[in-house]
KOLROKOL-64563 format. One line per field, with one value per atom (N, C-alpha, C, O): x, y, z; residue number from 0; atom name. Coordinates in steps of 0.05 Angstrom, whole numbers, plus 32768, in hexadecimal, padded with zeros to 4 digits. Example, Ala and Ser with C-alpha at 12.3 -4.5 7.8 and 13.67 -1.06 7.14 Angstrom:
# residues 2
px c(8108 | 80F6 | 8108 | 811D | 8101 | 8111 | 8102 | 810C);
py c(7F8E | 7FA6 | 7FBE | 7FBE | 7FD3 | 7FEB | 8001 | 8017);
pz c(809C | 809C | 809C | 80A9 | 808E | 808F | 809D | 80A1);
kolpa c(0 | 0 | 0 | 0 | 1 | 1 | 1 | 1);
drenkol c(N | CA | C | O | N | CA | C | O);
END
This chain:
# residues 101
px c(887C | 886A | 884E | 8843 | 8846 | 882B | 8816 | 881B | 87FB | 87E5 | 87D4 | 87D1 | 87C6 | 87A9 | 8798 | 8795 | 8788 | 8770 | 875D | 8765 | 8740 | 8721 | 871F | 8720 | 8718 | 8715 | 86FE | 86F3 | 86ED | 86D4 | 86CE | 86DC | 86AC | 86A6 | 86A3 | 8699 | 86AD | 86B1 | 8694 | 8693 | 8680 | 8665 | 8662 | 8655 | 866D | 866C | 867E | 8674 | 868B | 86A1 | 86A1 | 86B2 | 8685 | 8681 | 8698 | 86A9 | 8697 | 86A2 | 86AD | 8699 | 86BE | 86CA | 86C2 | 86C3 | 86BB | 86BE | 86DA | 86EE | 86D5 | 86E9 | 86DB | 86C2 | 86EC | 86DE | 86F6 | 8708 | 86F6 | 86FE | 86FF | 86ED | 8710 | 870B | 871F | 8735 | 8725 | 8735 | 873E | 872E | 8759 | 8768 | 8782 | 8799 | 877E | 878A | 8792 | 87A9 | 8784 | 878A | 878B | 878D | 878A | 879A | 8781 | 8776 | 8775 | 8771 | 8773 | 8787 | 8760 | 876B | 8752 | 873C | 875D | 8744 | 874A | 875F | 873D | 8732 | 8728 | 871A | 8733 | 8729 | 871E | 872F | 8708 | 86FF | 870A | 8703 | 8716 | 8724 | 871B | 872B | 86FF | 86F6 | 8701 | 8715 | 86F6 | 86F2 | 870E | 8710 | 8723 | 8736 | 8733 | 8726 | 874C | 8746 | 8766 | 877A | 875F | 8779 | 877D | 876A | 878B | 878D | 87B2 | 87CA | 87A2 | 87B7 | 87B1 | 8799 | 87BC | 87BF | 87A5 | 87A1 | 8791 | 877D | 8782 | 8775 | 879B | 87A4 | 87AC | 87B9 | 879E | 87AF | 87CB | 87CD | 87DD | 87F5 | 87F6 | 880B | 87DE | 87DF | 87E1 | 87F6 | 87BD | 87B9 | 87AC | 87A6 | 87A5 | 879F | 877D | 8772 | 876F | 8757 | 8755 | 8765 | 873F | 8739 | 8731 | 871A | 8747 | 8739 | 872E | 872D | 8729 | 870D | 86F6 | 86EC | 86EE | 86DA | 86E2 | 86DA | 86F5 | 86FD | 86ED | 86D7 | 86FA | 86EF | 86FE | 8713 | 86F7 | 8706 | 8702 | 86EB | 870D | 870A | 871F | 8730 | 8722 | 8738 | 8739 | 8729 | 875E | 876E | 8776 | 878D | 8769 | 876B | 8754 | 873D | 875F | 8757 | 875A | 8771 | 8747 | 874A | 873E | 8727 | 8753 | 8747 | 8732 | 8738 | 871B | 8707 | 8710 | 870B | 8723 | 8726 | 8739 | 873B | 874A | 875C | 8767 | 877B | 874A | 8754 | 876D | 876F | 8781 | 879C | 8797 | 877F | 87A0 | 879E | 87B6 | 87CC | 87B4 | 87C1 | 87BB | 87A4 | 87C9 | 87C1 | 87C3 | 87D9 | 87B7 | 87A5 | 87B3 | 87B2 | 87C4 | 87D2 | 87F1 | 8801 | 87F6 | 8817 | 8818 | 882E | 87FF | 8803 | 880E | 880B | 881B | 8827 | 8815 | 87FD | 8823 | 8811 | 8811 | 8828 | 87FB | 8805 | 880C | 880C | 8811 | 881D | 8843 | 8857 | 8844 | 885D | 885C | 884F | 8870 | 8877 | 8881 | 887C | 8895 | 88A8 | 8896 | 88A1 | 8875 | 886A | 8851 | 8840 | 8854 | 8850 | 8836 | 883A | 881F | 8812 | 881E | 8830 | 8816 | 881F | 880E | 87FF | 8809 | 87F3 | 8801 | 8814 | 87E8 | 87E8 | 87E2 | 87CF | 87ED | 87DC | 87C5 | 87BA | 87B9 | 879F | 879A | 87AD | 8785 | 877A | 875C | 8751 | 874B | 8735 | 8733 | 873A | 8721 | 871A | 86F9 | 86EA | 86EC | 86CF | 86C4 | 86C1 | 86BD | 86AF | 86BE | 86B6 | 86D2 | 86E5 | 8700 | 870F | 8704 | 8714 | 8728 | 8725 | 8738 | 8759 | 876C | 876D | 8780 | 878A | 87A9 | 87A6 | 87BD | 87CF | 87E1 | 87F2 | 87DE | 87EC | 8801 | 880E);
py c(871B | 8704 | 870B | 8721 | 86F4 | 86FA | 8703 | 86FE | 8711 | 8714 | 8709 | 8710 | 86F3 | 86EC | 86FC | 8710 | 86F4 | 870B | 86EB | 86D4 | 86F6 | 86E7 | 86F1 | 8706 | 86CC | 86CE | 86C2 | 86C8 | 86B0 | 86AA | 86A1 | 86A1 | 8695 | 8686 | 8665 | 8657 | 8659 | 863A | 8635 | 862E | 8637 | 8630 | 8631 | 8621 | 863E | 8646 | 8629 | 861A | 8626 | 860F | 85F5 | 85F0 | 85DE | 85D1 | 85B3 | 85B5 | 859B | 858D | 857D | 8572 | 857C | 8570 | 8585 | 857E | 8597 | 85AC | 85C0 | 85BF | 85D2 | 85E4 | 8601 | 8602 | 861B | 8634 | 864B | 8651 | 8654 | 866D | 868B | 869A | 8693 | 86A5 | 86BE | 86B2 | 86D7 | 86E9 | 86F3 | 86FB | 86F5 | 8706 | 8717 | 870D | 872C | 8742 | 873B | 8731 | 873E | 8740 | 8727 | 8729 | 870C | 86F4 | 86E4 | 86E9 | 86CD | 86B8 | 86A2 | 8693 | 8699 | 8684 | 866C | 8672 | 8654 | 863F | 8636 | 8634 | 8635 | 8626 | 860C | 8604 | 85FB | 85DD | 85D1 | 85D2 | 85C8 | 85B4 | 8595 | 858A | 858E | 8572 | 8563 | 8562 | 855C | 854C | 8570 | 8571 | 857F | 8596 | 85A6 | 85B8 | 859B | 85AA | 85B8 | 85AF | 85DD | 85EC | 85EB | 85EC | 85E9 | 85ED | 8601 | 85FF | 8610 | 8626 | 8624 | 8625 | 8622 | 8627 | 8638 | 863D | 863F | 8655 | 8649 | 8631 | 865F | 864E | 8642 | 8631 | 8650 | 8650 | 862F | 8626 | 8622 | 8605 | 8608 | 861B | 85FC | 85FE | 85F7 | 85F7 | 85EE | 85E4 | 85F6 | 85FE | 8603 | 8616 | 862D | 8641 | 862A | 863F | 863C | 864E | 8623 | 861C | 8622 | 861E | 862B | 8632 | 861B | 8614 | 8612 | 85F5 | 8602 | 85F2 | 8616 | 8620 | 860A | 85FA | 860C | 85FD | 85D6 | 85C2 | 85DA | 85BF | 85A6 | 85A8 | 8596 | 8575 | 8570 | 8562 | 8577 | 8567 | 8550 | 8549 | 8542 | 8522 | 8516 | 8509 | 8516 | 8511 | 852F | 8542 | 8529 | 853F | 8543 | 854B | 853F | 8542 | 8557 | 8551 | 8569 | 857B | 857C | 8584 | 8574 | 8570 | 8584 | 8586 | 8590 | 85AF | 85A7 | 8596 | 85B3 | 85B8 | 85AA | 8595 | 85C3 | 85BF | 85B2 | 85BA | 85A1 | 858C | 8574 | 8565 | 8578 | 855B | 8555 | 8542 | 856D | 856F | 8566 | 8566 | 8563 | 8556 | 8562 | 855C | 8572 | 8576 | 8572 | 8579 | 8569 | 8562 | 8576 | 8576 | 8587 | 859C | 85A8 | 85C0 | 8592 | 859C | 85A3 | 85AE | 8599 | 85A1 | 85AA | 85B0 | 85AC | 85BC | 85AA | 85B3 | 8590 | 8587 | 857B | 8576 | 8578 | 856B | 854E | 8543 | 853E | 8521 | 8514 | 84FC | 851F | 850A | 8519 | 850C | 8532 | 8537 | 854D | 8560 | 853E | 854C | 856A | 8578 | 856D | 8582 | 859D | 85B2 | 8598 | 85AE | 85B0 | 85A0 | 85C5 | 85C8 | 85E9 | 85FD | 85E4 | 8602 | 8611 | 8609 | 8624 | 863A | 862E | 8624 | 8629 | 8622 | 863F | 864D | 8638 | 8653 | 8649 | 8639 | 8652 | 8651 | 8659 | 866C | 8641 | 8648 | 864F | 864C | 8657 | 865E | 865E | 8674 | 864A | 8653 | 864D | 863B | 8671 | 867D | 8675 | 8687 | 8663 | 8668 | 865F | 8648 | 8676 | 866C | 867D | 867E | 8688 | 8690 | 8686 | 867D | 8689 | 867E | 8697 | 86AE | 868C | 86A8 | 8699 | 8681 | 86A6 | 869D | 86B7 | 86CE | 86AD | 86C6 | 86C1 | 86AF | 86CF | 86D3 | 86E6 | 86E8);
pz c(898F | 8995 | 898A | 8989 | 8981 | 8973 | 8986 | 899E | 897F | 899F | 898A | 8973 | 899D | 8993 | 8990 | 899F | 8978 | 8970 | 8976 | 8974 | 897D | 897A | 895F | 8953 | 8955 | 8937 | 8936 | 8921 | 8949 | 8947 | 8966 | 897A | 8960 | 8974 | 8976 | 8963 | 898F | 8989 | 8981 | 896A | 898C | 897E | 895A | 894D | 8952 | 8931 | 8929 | 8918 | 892F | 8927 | 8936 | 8947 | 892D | 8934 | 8933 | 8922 | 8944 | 893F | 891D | 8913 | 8912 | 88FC | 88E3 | 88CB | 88E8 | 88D7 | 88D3 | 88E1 | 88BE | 88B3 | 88B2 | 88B2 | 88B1 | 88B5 | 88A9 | 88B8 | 8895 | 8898 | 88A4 | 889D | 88B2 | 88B8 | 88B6 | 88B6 | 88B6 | 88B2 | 88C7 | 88D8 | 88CB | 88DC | 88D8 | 88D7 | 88D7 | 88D2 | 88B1 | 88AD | 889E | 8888 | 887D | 8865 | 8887 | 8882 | 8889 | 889F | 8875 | 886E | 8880 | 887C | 8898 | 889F | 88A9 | 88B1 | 88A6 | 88A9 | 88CE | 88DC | 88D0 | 88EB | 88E7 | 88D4 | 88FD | 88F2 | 8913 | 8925 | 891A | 893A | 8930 | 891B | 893D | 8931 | 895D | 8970 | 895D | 8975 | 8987 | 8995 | 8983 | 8997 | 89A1 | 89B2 | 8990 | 898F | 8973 | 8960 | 8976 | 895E | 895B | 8969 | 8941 | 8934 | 891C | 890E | 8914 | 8905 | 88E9 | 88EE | 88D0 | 88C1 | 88A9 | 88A6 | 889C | 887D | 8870 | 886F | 8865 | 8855 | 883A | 882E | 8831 | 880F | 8815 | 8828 | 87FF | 87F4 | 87E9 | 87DA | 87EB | 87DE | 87C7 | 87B9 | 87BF | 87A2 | 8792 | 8789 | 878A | 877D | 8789 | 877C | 87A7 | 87B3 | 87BD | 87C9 | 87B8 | 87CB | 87E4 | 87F6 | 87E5 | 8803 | 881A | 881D | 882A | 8832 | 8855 | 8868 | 8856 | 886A | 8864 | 8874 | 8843 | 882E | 882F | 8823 | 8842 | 882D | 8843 | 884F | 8843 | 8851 | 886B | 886B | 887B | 889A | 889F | 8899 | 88A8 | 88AA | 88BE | 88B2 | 88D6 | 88EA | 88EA | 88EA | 88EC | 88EA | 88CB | 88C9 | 88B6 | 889C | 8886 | 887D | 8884 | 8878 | 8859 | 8852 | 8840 | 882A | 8813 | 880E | 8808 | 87F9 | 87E5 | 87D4 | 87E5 | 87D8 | 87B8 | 87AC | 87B2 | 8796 | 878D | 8776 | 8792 | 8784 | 879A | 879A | 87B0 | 87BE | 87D3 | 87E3 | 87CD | 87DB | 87FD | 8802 | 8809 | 8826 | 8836 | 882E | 884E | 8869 | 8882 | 8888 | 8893 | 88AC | 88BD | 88C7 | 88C5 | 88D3 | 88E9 | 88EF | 88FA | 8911 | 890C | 891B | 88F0 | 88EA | 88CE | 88C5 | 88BD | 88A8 | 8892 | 887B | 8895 | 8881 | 886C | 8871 | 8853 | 8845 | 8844 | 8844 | 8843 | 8849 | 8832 | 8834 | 881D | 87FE | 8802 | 87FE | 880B | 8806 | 8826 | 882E | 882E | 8848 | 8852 | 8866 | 8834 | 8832 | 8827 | 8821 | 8826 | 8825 | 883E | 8841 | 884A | 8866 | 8861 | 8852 | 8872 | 8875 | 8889 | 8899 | 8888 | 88A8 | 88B1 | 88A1 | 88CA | 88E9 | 88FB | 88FE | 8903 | 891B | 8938 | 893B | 894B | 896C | 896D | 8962 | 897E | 8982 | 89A1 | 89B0 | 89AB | 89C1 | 89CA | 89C5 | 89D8 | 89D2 | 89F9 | 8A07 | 8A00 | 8A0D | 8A12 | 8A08 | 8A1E | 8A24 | 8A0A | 8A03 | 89FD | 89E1 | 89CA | 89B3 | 89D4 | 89BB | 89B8 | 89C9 | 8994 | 8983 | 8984 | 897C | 898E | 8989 | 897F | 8984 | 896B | 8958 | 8953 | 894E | 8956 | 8957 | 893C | 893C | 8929 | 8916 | 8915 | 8900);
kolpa c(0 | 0 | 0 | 0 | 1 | 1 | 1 | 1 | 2 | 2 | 2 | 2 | 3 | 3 | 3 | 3 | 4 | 4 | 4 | 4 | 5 | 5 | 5 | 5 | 6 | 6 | 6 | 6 | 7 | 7 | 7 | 7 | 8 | 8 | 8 | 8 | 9 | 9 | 9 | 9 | 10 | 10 | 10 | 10 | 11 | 11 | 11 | 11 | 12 | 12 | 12 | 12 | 13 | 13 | 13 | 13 | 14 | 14 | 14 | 14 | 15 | 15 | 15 | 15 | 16 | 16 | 16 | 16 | 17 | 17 | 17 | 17 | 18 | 18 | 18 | 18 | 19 | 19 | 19 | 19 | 20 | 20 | 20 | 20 | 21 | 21 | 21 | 21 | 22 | 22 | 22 | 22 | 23 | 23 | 23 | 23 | 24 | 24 | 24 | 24 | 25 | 25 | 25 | 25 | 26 | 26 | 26 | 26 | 27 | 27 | 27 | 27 | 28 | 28 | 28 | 28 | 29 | 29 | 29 | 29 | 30 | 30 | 30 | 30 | 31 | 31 | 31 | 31 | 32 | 32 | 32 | 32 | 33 | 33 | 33 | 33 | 34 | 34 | 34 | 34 | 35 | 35 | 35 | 35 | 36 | 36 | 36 | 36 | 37 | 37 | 37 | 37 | 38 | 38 | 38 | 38 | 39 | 39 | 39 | 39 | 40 | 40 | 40 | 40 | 41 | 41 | 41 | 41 | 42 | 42 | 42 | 42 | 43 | 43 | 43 | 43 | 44 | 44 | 44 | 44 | 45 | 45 | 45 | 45 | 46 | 46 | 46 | 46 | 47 | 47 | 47 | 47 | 48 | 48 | 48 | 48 | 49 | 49 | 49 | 49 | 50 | 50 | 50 | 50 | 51 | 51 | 51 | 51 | 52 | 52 | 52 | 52 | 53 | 53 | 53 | 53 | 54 | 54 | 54 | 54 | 55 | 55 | 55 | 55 | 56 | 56 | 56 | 56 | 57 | 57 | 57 | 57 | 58 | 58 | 58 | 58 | 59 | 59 | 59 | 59 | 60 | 60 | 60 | 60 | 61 | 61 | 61 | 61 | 62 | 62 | 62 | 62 | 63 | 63 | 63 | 63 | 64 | 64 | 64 | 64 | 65 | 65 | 65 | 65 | 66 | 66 | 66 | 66 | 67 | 67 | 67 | 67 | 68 | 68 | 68 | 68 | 69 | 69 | 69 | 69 | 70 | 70 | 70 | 70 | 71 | 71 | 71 | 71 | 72 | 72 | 72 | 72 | 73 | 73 | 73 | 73 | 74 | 74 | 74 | 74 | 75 | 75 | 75 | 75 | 76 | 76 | 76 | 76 | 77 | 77 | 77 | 77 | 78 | 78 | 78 | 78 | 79 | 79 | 79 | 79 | 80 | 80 | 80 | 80 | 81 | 81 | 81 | 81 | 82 | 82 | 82 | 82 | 83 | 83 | 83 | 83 | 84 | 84 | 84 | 84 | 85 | 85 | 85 | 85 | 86 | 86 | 86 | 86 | 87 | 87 | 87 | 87 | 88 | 88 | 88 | 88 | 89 | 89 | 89 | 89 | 90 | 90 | 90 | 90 | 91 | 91 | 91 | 91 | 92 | 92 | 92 | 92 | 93 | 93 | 93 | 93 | 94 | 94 | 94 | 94 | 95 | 95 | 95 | 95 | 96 | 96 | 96 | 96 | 97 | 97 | 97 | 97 | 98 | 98 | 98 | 98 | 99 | 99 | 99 | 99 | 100 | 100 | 100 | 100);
drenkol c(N | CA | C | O | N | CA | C | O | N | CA | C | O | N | CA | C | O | N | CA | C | O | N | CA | C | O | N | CA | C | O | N | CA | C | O | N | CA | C | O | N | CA | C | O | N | CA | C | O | N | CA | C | O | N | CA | C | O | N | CA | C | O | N | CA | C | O | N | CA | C | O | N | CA | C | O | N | CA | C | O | N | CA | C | O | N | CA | C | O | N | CA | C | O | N | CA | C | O | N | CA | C | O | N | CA | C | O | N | CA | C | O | N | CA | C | O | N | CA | C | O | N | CA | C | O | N | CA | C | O | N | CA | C | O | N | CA | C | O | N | CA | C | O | N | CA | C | O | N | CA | C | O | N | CA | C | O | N | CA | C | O | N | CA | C | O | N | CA | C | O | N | CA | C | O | N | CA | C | O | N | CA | C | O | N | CA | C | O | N | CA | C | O | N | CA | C | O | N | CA | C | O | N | CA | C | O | N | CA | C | O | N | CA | C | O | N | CA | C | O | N | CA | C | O | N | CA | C | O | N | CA | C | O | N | CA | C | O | N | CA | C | O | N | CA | C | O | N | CA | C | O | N | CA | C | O | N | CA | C | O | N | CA | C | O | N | CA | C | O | N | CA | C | O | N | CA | C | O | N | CA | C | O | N | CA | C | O | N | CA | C | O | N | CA | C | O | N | CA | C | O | N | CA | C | O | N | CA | C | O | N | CA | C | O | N | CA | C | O | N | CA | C | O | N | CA | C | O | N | CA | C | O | N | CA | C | O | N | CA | C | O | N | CA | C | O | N | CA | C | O | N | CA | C | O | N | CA | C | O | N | CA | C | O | N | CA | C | O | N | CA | C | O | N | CA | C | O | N | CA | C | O | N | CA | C | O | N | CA | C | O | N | CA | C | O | N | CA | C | O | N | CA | C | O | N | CA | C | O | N | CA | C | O | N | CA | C | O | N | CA | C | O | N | CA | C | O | N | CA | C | O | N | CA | C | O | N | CA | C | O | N | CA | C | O | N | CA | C | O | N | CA | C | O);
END
C-alpha cells in the first residue's frame, strides 16, 4: 500500500490553479478544482508538457504546450478517452497536501 508523503501546503495552491510538485523522484501536478485537490502525472501524453504550467478551468486541465485537455479527477483525455493520466490519492490534513504514490 502506498504511504502518503506532504508534498505541499493548501495555502500555496490557491483556488483554480495548477502546481507541480515532486515526490519521491516523480513529477506530479496538483490541481484546487473549488477547494478540492486532485493529483495526476505531470508528463502530457502528447509530447511530454508540463501541465503543473498548464490552464485549469473547471475540472479541465489544458497543457501549456499543444493545448491537449484532461479532466483532472480521472485523468482521461477529453478528445480520446482510451488515453488516460495516472491520478493519485489525495489527502489534505489541516494545511497539508499528502499525496501517495
Amino acid at each position: 500500500m502506498a504511504e502518503f508523503v506532504t508534498v505541499a501546503k493548501l495555502s500555496e495552491l490557491t483556488v483554480g490553479t495548477a502546481k507541480t510538485v515532486e515526490v519521491n523522484g516523480k513529477e506530479i501536478a496538483l490541481y484546487n478544482v473549488d477547494g478540492k485537490i486532485y493529483a495526476t502525472d505531470n508528463t502530457c501524453l502528447h509530447q511530454g508538457g508540463p501541465l503543473g504550467e498548464g490552464t485549469l478551468q473547471g475540472y479541465v486541465i489544458t497543457c501549456p504546450w499543444h493545448m491537449w485537455e484532461y479532466d483532472v479527477r480521472t485523468g482521461e483525455n477529453l478528445d480520446d478517452k482510451t488515453l488516460k493520466l495516472v491520478t493519485y490519492p489525495v489527502q489534505v490534513e489541516g494545511d497539508e497536501i499528502k499525496v501517495a504514490v
